[in-house]
N, C-alpha and C positions, 0 to 999 in steps of 0.2 A: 895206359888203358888204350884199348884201340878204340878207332873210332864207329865203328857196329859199335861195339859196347857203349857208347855216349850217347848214342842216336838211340840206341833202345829205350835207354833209363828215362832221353829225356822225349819218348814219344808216352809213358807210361805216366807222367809227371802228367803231363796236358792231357790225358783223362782222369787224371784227380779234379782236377781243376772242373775241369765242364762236371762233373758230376755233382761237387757242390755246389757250384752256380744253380744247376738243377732242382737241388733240392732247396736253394736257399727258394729261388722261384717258386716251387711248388706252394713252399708253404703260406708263401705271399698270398699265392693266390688263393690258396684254403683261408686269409685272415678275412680277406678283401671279402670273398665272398659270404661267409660267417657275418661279418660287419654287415653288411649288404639284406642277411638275411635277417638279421636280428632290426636291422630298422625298418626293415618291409613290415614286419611287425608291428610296431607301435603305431598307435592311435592319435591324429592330431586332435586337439582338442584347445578350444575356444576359452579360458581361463580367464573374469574381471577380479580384481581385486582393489577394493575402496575406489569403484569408479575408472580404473585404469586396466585395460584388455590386453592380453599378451595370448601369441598362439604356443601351445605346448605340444609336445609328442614324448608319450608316456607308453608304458607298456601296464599302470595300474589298473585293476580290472574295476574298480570302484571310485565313485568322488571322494569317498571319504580317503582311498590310498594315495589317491592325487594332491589333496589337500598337504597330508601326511610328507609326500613326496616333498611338497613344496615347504615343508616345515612351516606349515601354517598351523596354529591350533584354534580349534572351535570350541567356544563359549557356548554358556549355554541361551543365552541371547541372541547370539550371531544369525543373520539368516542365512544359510548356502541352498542355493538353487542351481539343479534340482535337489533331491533327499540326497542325504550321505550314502546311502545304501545302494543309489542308482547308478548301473550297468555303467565304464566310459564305452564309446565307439564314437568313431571320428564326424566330426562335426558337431558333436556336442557342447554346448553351450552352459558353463562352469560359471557361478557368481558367488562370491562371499563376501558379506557385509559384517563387518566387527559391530557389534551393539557397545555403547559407552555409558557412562554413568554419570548422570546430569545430578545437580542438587539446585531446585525450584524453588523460588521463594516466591509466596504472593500472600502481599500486604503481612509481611514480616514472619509468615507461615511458613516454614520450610518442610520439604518434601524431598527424598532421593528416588530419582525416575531414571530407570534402563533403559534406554532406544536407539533403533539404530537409523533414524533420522536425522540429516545433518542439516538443516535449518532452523532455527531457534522458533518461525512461525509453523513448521510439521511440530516440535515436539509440542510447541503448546495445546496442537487440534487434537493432535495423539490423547494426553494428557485430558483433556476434554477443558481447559481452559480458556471460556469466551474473552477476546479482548477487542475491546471500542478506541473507537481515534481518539477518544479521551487520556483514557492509559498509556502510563509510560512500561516499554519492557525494554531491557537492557538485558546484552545488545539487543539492535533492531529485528524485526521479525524475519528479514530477510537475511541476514548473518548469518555465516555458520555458529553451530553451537560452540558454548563453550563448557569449563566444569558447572560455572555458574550462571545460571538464570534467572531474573527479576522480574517478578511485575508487581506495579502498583496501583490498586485500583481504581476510578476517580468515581469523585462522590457529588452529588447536585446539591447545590448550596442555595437557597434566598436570600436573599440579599435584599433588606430594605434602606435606603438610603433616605432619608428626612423623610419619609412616610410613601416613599417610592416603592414599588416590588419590582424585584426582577432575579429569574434564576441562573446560576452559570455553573459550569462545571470548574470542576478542581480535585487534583488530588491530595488524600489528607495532610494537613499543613498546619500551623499555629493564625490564630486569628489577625496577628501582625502582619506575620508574611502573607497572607490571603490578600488584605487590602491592601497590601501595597504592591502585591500583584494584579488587582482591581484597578490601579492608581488612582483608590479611595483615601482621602487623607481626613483626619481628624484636627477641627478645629478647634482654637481653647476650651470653649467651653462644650464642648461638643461630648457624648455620654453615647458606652454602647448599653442595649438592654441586655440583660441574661447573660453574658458573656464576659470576657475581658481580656487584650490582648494574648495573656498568658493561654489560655484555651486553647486546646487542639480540636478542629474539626473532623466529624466523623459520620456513621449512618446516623449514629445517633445524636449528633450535638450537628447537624446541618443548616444552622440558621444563623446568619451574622444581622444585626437591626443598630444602626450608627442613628441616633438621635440628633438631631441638629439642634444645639442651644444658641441663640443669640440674646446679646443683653445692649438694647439703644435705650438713647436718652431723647426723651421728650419733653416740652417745656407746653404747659396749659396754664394762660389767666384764666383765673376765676375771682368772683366777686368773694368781696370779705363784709361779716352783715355789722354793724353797727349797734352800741350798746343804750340805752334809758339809765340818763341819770336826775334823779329825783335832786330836789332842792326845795327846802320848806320857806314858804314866803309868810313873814307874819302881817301881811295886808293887806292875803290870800283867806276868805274864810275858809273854815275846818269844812273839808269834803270837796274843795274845791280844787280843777287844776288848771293849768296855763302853757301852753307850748312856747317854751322860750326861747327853742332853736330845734328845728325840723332837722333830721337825722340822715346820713349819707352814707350808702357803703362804699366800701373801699375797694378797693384790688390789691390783687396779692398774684406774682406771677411762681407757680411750681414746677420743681423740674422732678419726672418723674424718670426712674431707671427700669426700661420695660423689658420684661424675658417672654421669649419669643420659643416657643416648641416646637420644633418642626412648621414654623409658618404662623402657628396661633400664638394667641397671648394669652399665659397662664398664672404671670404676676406682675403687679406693681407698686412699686413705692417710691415714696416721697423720700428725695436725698437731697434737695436743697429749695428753698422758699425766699422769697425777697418781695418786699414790698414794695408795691409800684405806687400806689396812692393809698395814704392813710383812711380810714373812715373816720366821719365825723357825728360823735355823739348826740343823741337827741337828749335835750335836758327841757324839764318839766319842772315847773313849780308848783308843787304844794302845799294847798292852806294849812295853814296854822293858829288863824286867826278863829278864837271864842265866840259864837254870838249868845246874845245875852235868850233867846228862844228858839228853841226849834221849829222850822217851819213843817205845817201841816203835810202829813205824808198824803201820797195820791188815795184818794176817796174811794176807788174800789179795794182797793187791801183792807182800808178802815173799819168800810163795811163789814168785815167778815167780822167783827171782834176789837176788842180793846187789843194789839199787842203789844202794847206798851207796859198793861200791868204786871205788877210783880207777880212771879211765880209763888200761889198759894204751899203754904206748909206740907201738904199732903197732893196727891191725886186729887181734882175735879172729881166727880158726877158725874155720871154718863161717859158716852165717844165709846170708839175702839180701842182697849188699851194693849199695847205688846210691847216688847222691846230689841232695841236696834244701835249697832255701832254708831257713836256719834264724835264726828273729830269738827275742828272748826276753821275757819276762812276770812280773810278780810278783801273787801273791797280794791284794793291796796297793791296786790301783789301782782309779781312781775308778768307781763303782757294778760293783765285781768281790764278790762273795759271800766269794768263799774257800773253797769247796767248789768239785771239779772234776766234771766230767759223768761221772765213776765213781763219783762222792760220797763222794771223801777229803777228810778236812780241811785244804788245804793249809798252813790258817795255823798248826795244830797239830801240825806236822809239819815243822818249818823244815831238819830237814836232807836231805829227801825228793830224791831227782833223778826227774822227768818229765816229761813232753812232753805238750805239744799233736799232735792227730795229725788226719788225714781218714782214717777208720775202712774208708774205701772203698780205701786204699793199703797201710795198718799195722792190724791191728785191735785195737782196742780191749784192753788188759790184756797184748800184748806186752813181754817184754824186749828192749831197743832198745839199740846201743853206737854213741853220738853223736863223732863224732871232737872232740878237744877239751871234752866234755863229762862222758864217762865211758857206764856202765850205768843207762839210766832206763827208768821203766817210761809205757807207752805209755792214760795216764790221765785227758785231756781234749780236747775239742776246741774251736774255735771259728771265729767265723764267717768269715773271713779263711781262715782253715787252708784249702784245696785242695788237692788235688795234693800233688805233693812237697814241700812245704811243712812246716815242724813248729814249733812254738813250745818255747824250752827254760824250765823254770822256775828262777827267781834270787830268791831272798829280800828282796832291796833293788832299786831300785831304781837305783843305781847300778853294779850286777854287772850288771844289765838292757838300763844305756846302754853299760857297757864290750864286752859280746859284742857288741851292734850289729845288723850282718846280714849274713851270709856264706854263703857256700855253703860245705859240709860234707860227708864220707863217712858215710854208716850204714851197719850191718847188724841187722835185723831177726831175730834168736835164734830165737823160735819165733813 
């Protein structure tokens, strides 16, 4: 081949060549600028999502396609600001909050609440749930939320203590753990009222009352009284007495076991006695000696009547006659004097007939005809005596048990 011919072929080669560098060029530049044109276009836009802001540049003509774009999806909870429906253009300001589904519990009440508040004290205000420094809420109110939320209410308790009041807060508890959260402790003998450990505190069982028992010993003398013992002297005339040995009480020291209620004393007993000094008996000597006449009775009784004589067969003649309980008495018996409330001697006088009277029915120094008794004169009373009532007097004690008690006729002489 000559060489024209190599020079031609190879001047025709080097305009291949530049022509598709040209076009490779051109079309560069058609991408470049297409690219160029198509991001002149989009819109920057300001996009938060759960608190964290990123800038976007979108060509979507809506938030809601934006949203979409960012394969976000919206609940029906969620809040996006502005509306879904609203125009983008740049500069616009894009929020979306995801709403979560909380489960509330308050004082063991459970509730499922949607919000899209992430602090545990927004969903409670949300929720309209008042809470006091009292209450426990878990977690704290400052927390982010979680699935679960608690509160427990607290409840105002009184609190008496041995007869104290005072109130405190607490939330519902057993009445054990309350006081020993108090650092109230129970003594042995120590009693709650209306309650008992086992109890749960509430609105309505809001009262704990701890009783204070105490049980001391106490030790008091006291005197111990001395007994009359009679002894018959036959060198003693009949009616007569004699003090043979004047009478001493004793002591006796008691221990008593006192219970104490809240401070007061509302019982006591005797749990042990010991004799500190005996008492010493009074002994009396007693006639027994017969005299061969009775001496003459005092002269104003006398006067009123013979009462010595025997009771006639029938009712006397005249007087007031009715009838009245009549039991009988001696001289004789235990802390009785022997002198009667007209102040005869009755024990110097043994063969004397007279009665007990209520001076408001018989008065006083009457002659009286007792059926079954005879003529007495109407010359002491006592305390039993009432009414129609009279006591007759017997010398022994066994004339005393023999009459007994019976109802009887009287009449009243003068």
């Amino acid at each position: 081949m000559s060489n024209q011919a190599i020079k031609g072929g190879h001047n025709q080669g080097n305009k291949k060549s530049t022509m598709i560098f040209g076009t490779v060029i051109a079309i560069l530049f058609v991408a470049i600028m297409a690219l160029v044109l198509i991001e002149g276009t989009k819109k920057t836009i300001a996009l938060t999502v759960e608190g964290e802001e990123m800038e976007v540049r979108t060509h979507a003509k809506t938030v809601e396609q934006l949203l979409e774009e960012q394969n976000i999806e919206v609940a029906a909870h969620d809040i996006v600001e502005p509306a879904l429906d609203t125009p983008l253009k740049t500069g616009l300001a894009v929020e979306w909050i995801e709403a979560e589904e909380v489960v509330l519990t308050v004082d063991e009440e459970e509730q499922t609440f949607v919000t899209t508040k992430r602090t545990v004290g927004e969903v409670l205000e949300e929720a309209g749930i008042e809470v006091t420094e009292h209450d426990i809420v878990y977690p704290a109110l400052e927390e982010e939320i979680q699935p679960r939320i608690a509160v427990t209410k607290a409840i105002e308790v009184e609190v008496v203590d041995g007869g104290e009041s005072k109130k405190v807060w607490t939330t519902p508890t057993s009445v054990e753990l309350f006081l020993a959260n108090q650092q109230i402790a129970l003594g042995e003998h120590d009693e709650l009222a209306g309650v008992t450990l086992e109890d749960r505190l509430s609105k309505d069982a809001s009262k704990v009352e701890v009783v204070r028992i105490e049980k001391v010993k106490e030790q008091v003398e006291a005197p111990t009284e001395f007994t009359v013992e009679e002894k018959k002297d036959a060198n003693l005339e009949q009616g007569k007495t004699k003090v043979l040995q004047e009478g001493q009480k004793g002591k006796m020291l008691r221990t008593y076991e006192v219970v104490m209620r809240n401070g007061e004393e509302v019982e006591r007993n005797v749990v042990e006695e010991e004799v500190v000094d005996a008492p010493k008996n009074k002994i009396v000597a007693v006639g027994s000696k017969q005299i061969a006449q009775a001496k003459p009775v005092n002269k104003t009784v006398v006067s009123r009547g013979n009462s010595n004589a025997s009771a006639p067969a029938s009712a006397p003649a005249g007087g007031k006659e009715f009838y009245v309980e009549a039991t009988a008495y001696t001289p004789y018996c235990t802390g009785c004097s022997g002198i009667s409330a007209a102040g005869i001697n009755l024990r110097a006088n043994p063969n004397l007939r007279l009665i007990a009277v209520d001076p408001r029915v018989i008065p006083m120094g009457s002659k009286v005809w007792v059926e079954g008794y005879g003529y007495a004169v109407a010359g002491d009373t006592g305390g039993a005596i009432k009414g129609n009532r009279i006591d007759v007097l017997m010398q022994t004690k066994s004339q005393a048990y023999s009459w007994g008690r019976k109802k009887v006729k009287i009449k009243v002489m003068n």
